[in-house]
C-alpha positions as CSV (number, residue, x, y, z in Angstrom):
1,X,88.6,89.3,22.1
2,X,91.6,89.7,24.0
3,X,90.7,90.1,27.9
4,X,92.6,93.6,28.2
5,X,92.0,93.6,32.3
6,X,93.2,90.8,32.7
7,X,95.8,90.0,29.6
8,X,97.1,86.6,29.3
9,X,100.2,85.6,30.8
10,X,102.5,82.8,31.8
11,X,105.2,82.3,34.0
12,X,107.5,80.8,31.5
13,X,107.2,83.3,29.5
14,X,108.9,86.1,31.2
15,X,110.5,84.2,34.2
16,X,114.0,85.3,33.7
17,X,112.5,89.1,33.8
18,X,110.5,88.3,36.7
19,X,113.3,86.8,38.4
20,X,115.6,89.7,37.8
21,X,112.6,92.4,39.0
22,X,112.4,90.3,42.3
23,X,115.6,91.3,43.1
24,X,115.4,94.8,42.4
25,X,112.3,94.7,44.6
26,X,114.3,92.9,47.4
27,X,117.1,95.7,47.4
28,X,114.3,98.6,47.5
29,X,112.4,96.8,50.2
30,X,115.1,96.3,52.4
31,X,116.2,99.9,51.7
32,X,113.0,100.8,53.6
33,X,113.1,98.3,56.3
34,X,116.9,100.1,57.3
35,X,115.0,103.6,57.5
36,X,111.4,103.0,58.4
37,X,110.4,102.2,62.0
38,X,109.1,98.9,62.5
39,X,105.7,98.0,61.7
40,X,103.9,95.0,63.3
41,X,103.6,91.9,60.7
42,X,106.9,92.9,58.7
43,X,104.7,95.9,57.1
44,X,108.0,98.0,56.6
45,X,109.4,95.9,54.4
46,X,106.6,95.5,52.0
47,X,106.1,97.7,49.0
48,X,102.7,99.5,48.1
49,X,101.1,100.0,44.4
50,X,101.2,103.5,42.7
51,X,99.9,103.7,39.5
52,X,103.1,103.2,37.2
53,X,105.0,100.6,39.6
54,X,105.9,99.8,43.0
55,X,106.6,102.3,45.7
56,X,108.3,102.2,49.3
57,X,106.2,105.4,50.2
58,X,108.0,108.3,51.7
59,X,110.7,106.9,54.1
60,X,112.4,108.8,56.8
61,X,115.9,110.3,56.7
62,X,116.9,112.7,58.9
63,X,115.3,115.9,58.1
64,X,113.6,114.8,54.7
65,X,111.8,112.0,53.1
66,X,112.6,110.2,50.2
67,X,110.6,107.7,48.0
68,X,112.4,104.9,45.6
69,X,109.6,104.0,43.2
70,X,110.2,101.0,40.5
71,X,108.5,102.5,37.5
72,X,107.3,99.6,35.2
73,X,105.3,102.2,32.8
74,X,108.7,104.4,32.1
75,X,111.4,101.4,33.1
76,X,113.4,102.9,35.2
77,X,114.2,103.5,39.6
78,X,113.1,106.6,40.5
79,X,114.2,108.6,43.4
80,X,112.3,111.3,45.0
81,X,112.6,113.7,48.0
82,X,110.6,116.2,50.5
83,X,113.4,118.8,49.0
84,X,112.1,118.3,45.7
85,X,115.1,116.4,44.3
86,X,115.1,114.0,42.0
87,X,117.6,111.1,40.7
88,X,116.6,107.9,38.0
89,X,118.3,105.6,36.2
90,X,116.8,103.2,33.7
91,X,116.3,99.3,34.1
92,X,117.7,96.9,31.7
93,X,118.2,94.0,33.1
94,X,121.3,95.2,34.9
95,X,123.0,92.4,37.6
96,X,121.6,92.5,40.9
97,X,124.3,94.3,42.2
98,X,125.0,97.0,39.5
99,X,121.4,97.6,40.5
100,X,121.8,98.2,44.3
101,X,124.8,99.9,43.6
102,X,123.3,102.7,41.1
103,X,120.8,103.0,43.7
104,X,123.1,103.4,46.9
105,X,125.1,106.3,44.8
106,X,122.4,108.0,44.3
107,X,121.0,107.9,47.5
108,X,124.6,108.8,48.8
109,X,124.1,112.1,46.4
110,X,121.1,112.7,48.4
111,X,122.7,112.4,51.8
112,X,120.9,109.1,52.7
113,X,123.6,106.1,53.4
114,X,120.8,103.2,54.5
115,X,122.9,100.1,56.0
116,X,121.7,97.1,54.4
117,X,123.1,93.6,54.2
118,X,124.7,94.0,50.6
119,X,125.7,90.0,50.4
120,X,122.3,88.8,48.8
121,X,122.8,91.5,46.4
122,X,126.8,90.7,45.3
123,X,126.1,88.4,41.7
124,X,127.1,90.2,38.7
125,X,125.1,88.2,36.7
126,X,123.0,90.0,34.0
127,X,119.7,89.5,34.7
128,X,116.9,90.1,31.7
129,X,113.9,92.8,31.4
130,X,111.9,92.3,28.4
131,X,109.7,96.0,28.2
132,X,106.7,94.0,27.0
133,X,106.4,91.4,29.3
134,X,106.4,94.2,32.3
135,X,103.9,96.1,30.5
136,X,101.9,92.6,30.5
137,X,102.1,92.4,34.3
138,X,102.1,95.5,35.3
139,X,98.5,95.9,33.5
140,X,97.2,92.7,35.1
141,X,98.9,93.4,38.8
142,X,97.2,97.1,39.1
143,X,93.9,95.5,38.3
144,X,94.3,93.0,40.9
145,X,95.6,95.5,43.4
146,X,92.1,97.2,42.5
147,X,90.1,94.2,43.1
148,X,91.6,93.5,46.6
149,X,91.1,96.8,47.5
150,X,87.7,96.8,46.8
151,X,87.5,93.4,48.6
152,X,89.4,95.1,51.9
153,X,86.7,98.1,51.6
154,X,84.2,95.3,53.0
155,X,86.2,94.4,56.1
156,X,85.2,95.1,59.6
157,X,88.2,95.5,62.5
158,X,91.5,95.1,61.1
159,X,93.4,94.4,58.2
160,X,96.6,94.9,56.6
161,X,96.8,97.4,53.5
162,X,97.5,95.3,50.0
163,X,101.0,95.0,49.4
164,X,103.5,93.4,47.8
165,X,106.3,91.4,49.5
166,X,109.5,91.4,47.7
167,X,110.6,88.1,48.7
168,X,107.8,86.0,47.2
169,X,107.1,88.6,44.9
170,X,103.4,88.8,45.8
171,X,100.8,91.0,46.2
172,X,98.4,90.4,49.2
173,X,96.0,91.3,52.2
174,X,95.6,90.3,55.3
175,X,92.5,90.3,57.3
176,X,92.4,89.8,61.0
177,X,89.4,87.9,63.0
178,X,90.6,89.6,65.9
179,X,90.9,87.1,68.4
180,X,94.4,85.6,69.8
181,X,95.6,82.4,69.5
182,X,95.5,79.5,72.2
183,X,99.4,78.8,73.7
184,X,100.6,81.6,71.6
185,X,102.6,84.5,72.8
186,X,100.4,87.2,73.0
187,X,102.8,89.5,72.6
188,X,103.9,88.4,69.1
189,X,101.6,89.4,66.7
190,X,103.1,87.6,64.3
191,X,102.1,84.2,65.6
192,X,99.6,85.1,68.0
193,X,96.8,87.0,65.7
194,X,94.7,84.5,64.1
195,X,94.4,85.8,60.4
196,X,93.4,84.8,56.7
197,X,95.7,85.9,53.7
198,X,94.4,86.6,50.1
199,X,97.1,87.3,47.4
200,X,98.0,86.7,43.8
201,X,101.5,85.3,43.0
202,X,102.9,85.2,39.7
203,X,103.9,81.4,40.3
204,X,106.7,79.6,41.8
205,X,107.9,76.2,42.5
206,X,104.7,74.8,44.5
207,X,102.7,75.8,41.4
208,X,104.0,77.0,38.0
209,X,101.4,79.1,36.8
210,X,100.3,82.8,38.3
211,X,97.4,82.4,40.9
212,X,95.3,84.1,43.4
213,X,95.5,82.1,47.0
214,X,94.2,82.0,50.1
215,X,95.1,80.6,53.6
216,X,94.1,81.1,57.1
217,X,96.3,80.8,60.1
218,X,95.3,78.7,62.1
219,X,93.3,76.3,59.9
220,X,90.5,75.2,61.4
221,X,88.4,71.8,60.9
222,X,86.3,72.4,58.0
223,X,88.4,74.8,56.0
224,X,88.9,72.4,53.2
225,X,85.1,71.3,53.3
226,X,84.2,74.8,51.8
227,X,82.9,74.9,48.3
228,X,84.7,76.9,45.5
229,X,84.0,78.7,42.6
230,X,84.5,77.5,39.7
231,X,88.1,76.6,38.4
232,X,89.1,77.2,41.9
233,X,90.5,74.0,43.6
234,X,92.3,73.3,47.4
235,X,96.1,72.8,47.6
236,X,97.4,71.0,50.1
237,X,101.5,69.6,49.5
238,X,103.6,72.2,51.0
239,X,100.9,74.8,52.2
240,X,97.2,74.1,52.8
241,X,94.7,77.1,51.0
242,X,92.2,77.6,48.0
243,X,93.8,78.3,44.8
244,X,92.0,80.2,42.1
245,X,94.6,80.0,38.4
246,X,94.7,83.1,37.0
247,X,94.3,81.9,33.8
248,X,90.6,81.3,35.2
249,X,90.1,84.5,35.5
250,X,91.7,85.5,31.8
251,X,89.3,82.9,30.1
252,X,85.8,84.1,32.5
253,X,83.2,86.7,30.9
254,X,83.7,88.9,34.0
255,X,87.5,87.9,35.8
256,X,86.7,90.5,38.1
257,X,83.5,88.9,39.8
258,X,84.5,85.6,39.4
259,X,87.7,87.3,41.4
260,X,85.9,88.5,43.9
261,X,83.2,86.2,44.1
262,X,86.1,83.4,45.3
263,X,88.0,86.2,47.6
264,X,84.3,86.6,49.3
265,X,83.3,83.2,49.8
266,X,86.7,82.1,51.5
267,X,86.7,85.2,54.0
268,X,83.0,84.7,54.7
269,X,83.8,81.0,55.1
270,X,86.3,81.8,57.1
271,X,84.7,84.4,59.2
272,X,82.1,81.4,60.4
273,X,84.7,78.9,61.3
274,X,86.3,81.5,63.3
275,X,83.0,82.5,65.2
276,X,82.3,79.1,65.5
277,X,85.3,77.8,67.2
């Protein structure tokens, strides 16, 4: 039977429309990183997952809010205020910059101008959106989100909430052991918080396929010693961390254990190495 949790997918099979949805994430995130007051570890620029698409949660703009929301059940921007307004406009697979510009008009309708670097954005290339292949992600990406929130629920001290950066297009949490780094800034969270990531990209050019990964910073003596689950396997050219395919997950009886059985066993193996160092 066809795993509907988890449905089947490849990255060559929609990579032109995940390509071209990258970039309309990139314009929305850095719409709310010109508007929304800076968040330790880049968390105002990330998106968050509502239950049709992604959303930049309500931003700031003077005396209102407003909330751009990707909808990938309904395919189409959607803008939202604290006034009750409402603006949309449908994706198609418009160029990257036909896209931010629809979007800045609107907002300008709205009376929110956010100042963002628009060069990134300036190819008039058409980009591609085939409906079904979204509707193929977005049913496997809300289920993940699910998992790793239900993974998160078991932390103790801080983490970050799930979210999904725009540049690498992935979806990921970050959980925090708490203690500093040695000759780091302290100051800097960025470098200075010793950390473990656990994500799900839909592949790129380290590895071709979509996966769930995870790495720790720093990475400790021992890390790669830890045993997987199965179909799980350590990657080390480019970026050392566990990799788990996703297509393991499509082909298991229960993706979602085997999920987070893997997600477990790295963070507990990486909770000991950190108490142990």
């Amino acid at each position: 039977m066809p795993n509907t949790r988890f449905p089947k997918q490849t990255l060559s099979a929609w990579q032109p429309t995940r390509d071209t949805i990258t970039l309309y994430a990139q314009v929305v995130g850095k719409i709310r990183r010109a508007l929304t007051p800076h968040q330790k570890h880049w968390w105002h620029v990330s998106l968050r997952v509502a239950a049709s698409g992604f959303t930049t949660t309500p931003i700031p703009a003077g005396d209102q809010t407003f909330e751009l929301l990707l909808d990938f059940t309904h395919h189409r921007l959607l803008i939202t205020t604290s006034r009750g307004q409402r603006r949309d406009f449908p994706l198609t697979g418009q160029s990257v910059k036909s896209f931010m510009n629809q979007t800045l008009v609107l907002l300008a309708e709205l009376g929110i101008q956010p100042d963002i670097d628009q060069e990134p954005f300036a190819s008039e290339e058409a980009g591609a959106y085939d409906k079904t292949a979204v509707a193929t992600y977005w049913q496997a990406l809300s289920q993940i989100d699910a998992a790793l929130k239900e993974f998160r629920h078991g932390f103790r001290g801080e983490s970050s909430p799930v979210q999904l950066w725009p540049h690498h297009f992935d979806l990921a949490v970050v959980w925090f052991s708490g203690r500093l780094i040695p000759d780091q800034d302290p100051d800097d969270p960025e470098w200075s918080d010793e950390q473990m990531n656990f994500g799900f990209s839909t592949g790129d050019g380290s590895i071709p396929e979509p996966y769930f990964y995870v790495t720790a910073y720093p990475t400790h003596d021992g890390w790669t010693d830890t045993e997987l689950p199965g179909g799980a396997y350590w990657h080390t050219e480019g970026f050392t961390g566990a990799i788990l395919p996703y297509a393991a997950v499509v082909d298991s009886d229960d993706g979602r254990a085997l999920l987070l059985d893997y997600l477990n066993t790295l963070h507990q193996a990486g909770q000991a190495l950190t108490q142990g160092a």
